[in-house]
C-alpha positions in Angstrom: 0.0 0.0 0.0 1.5 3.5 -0.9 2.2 5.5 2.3 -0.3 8.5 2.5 -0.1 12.1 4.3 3.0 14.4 4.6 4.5 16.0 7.8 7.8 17.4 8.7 9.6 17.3 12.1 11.8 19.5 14.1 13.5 19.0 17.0 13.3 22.7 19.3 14.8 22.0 23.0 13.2 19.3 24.6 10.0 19.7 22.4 9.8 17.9 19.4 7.3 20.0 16.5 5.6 18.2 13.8 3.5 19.6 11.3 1.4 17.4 9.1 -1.6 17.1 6.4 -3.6 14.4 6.0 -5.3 11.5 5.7 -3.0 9.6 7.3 -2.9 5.3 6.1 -1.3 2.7 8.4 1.9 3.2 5.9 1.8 6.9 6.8 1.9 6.5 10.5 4.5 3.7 10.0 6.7 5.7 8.0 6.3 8.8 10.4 7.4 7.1 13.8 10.4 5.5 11.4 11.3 9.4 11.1 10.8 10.4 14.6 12.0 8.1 16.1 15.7 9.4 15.4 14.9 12.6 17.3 13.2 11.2 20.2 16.1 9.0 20.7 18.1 12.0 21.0 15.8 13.0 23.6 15.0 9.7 25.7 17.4 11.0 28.3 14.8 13.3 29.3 10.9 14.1 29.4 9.6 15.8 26.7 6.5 17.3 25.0 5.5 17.2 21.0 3.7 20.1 19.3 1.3 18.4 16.7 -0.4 20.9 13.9 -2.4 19.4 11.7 -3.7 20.6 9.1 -6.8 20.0 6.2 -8.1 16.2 6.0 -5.9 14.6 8.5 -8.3 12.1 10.0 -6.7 8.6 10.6 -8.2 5.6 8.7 -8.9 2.9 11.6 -5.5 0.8 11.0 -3.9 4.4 10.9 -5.6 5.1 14.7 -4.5 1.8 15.6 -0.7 2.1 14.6 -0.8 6.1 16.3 -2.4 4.6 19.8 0.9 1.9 19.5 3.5 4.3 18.9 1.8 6.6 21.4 2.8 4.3 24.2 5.8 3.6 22.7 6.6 7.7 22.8 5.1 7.6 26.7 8.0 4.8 28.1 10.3 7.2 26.2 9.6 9.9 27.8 7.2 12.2 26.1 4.7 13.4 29.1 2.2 16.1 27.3 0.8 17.0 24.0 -0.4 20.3 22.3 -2.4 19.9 19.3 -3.1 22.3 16.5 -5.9 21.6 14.8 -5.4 24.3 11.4 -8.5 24.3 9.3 -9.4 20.7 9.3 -12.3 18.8 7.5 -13.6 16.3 10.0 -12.4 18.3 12.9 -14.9 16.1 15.3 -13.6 13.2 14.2 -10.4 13.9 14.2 -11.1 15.5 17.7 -11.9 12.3 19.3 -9.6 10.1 17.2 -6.9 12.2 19.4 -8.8 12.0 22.7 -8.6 8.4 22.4 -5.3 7.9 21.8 -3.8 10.4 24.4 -7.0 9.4 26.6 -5.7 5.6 26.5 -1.8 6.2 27.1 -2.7 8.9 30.1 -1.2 11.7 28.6 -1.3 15.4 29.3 -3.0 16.7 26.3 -4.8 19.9 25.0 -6.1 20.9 21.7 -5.8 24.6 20.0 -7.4 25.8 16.7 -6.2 28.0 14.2 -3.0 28.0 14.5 -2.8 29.5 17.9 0.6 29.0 18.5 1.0 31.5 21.1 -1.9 30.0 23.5 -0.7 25.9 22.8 3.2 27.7 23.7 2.0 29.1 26.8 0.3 25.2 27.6 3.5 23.5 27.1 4.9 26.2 29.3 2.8 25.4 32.5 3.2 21.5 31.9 7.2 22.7 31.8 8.4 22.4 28.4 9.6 26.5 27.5 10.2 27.4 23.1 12.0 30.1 21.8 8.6 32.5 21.0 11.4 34.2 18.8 11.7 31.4 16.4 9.3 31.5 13.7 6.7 28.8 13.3 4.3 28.6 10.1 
């Protein structure tokens, strides 16, 4: 099956930034923890947070949910503890919604959701839950 969806990943301090556009297939998801987990085990030394935007159709197909709730525990016994999402003009946005409050529901982790690319507000989150950014850097 050809791998579906498109993200890109930076590594900012201990919070790791991920910006992606769906849908997102099993191969997808597969192919995207392949990539991150290079940075994460840079960071498994220490706790640390992801910022997740995602953007237009980026619901997960069930397989897709499946293989995200997997590497989701994976990413909690390597240390990731809390979870800001940016959901940026998304189709679906219920669905995808509770696809998310599933999987972070299910692995206990910190999580909160933002709309609109509020970067500022899901910043100040991962602030109080102890993860600081650079506000000077630029984000899209």
């Amino acid at each position: 099956m050809k791998s579906h969806g498109i993200y890109t990943i930076e590594l900012r301090d201990r919070i790791l930034y991920v910006d992606a556009t769906g849908p997102f297939n099993e191969d997808a998801v597969k192919e995207y923890q392949k990539d991150l987990t290079a940075y994460i085990k840079k960071l498994s030394q220490h706790s640390w947070a992801l910022c997740a935007v995602f953007r237009n159709e980026s619901l997960f197909t069930p397989d897709a949910e499946e293989e995200m709730m997997a590497v989701t525990l994976w990413r909690k016994k390597m240390g990731m503890k809390a979870v800001a999402v940016i959901f940026n003009d998304i189709k679906g946005l219920n669905i995808l919604k509770a696809q998310m409050e599933r999987i972070y529901n299910t692995a206990d982790i910190h999580h909160a959701f933002f709309y609109d690319s509020d970067f500022s507000r899901a910043f100040s989150w991962l602030s109080k839950m102890g993860y600081d950014i650079d506000s000077k850097i630029p984000y899209p």
